[in-house]
C-alpha positions as CSV (number, residue, x, y, z in Angstrom):
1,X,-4.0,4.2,-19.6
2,X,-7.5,3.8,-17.2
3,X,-6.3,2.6,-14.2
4,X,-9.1,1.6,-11.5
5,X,-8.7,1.8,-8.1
6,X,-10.6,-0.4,-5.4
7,X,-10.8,-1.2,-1.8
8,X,-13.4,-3.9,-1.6
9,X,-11.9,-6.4,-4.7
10,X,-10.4,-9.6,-3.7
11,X,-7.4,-10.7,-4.2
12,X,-5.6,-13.9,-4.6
13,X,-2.2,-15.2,-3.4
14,X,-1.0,-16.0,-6.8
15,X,-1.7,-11.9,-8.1
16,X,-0.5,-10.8,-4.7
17,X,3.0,-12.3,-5.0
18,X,3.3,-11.7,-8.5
19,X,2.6,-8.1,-8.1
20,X,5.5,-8.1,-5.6
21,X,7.8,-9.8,-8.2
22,X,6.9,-6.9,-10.5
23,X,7.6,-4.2,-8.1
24,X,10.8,-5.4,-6.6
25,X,9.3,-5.6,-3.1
26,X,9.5,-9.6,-2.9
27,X,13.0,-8.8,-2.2
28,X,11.6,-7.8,1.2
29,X,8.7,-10.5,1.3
30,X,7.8,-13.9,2.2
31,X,6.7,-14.7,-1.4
32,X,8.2,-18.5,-1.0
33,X,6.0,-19.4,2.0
34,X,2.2,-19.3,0.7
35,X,0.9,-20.0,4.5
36,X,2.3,-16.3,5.1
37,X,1.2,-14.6,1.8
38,X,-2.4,-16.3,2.8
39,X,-1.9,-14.8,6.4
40,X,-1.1,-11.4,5.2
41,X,-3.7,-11.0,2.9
42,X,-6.8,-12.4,5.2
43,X,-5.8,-10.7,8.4
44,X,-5.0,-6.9,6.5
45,X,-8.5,-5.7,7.0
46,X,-8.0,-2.7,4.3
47,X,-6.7,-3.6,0.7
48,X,-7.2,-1.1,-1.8
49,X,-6.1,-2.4,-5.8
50,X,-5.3,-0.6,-8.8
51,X,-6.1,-2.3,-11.7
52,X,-5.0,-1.7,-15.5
53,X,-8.0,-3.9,-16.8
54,X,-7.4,-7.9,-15.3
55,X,-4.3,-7.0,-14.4
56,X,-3.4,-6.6,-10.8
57,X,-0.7,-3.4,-11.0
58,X,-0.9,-2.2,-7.4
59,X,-2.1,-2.7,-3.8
60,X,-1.9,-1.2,-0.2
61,X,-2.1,-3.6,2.6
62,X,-3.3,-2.4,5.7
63,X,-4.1,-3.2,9.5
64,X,-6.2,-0.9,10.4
65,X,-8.6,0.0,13.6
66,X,-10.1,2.4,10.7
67,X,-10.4,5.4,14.1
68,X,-7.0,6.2,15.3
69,X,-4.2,4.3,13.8
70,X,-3.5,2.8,10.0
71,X,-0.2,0.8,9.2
72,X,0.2,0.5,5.8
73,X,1.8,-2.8,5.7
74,X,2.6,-3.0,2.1
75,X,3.1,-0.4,-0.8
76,X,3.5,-2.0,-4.2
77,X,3.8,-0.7,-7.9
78,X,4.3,-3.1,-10.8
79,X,7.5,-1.0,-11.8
80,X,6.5,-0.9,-15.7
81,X,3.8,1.5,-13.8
82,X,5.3,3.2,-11.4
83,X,6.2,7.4,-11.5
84,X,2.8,7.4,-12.9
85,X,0.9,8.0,-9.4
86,X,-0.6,5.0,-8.4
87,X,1.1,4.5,-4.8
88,X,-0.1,8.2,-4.1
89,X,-3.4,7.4,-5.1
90,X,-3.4,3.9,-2.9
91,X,-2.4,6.2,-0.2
92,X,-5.5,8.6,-1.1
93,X,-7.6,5.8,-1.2
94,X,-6.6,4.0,1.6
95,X,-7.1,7.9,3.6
96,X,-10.3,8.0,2.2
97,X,-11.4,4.8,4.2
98,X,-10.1,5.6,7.6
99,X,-12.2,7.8,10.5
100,X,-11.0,11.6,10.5
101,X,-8.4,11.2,12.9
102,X,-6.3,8.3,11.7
103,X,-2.5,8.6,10.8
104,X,-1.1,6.3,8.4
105,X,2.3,4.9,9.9
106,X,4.7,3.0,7.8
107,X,8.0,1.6,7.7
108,X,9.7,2.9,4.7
109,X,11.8,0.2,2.0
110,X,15.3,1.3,1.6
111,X,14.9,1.8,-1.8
112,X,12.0,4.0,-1.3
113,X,12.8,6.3,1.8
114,X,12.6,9.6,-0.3
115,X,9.6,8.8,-1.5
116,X,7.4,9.4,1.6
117,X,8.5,12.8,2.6
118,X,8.1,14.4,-1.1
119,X,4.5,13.0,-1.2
120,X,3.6,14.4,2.4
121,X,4.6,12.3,5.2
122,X,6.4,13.5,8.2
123,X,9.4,11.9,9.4
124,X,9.9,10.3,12.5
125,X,13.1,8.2,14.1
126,X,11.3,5.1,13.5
127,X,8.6,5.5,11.3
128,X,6.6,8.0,8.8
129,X,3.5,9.3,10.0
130,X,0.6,11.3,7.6
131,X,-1.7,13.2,10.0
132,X,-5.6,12.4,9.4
133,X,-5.4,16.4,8.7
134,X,-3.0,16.5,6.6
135,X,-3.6,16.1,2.4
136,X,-0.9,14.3,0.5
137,X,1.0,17.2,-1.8
């Protein structure tokens, strides 16, 4: 499997929702209100995309001042592709993009609260936090 990985490709509401169909997250998404999905997607002003040829198999969403602060909004696998990677190399790519002393902040999904620590974030009462400094493991 060649999986690309972007962060300038455009997407459109219709991949974007499906995505989150495939990777469970539309449990925790507006993906029956398309005035939202069109929100969330033109105001993020950092998507990056993996891609298994056409097909649209992850993305991170993020608002972003690019200098000081990223919230990754959204973290979402197609799960016939997930344990393969991909979300840790979203989170690369998206690191890649921001100014040397941004942290990435994120609220974790229930079902994926382990996750964060055994890839490199730091816990916090509220919130995970990846120091600009600090490499994902």
């Amino acid at each position: 499997m060649n999986i690309q990985y972007e962060s300038n490709r455009v997407i459109g509401e219709e991949e974007f929702i499906d995505l989150l169909k495939r990777s469970t997250l539309a449990e925790r998404r507006p993906v029956d209100d398309p005035k939202c999905i069109k929100a969330m997607l033109a105001h993020a002003n950092l998507i990056c995309t993996a891609w298994d040829g056409a097909k649209l198999v992850g993305i991170a969403r993020s608002v972003t001042d690019f200098e000081y602060c990223c919230y990754l909004s959204d973290l979402a696998v197609d799960a016939a592709y997930q344990k393969q990677g991909i979300g840790r190399e979203l989170i690369r790519l998206t690191q890649s993009r921001l100014g040397s002393r941004a942290k990435i902040i994120l609220l974790a999904a229930p079902k994926a609260e382990g996750y964060y620590p055994r890839i490199g974030f730091d816990g916090h009462r509220s919130a995970w936090i990846l120091s600009a400094t600090k490499s994902l493991k």
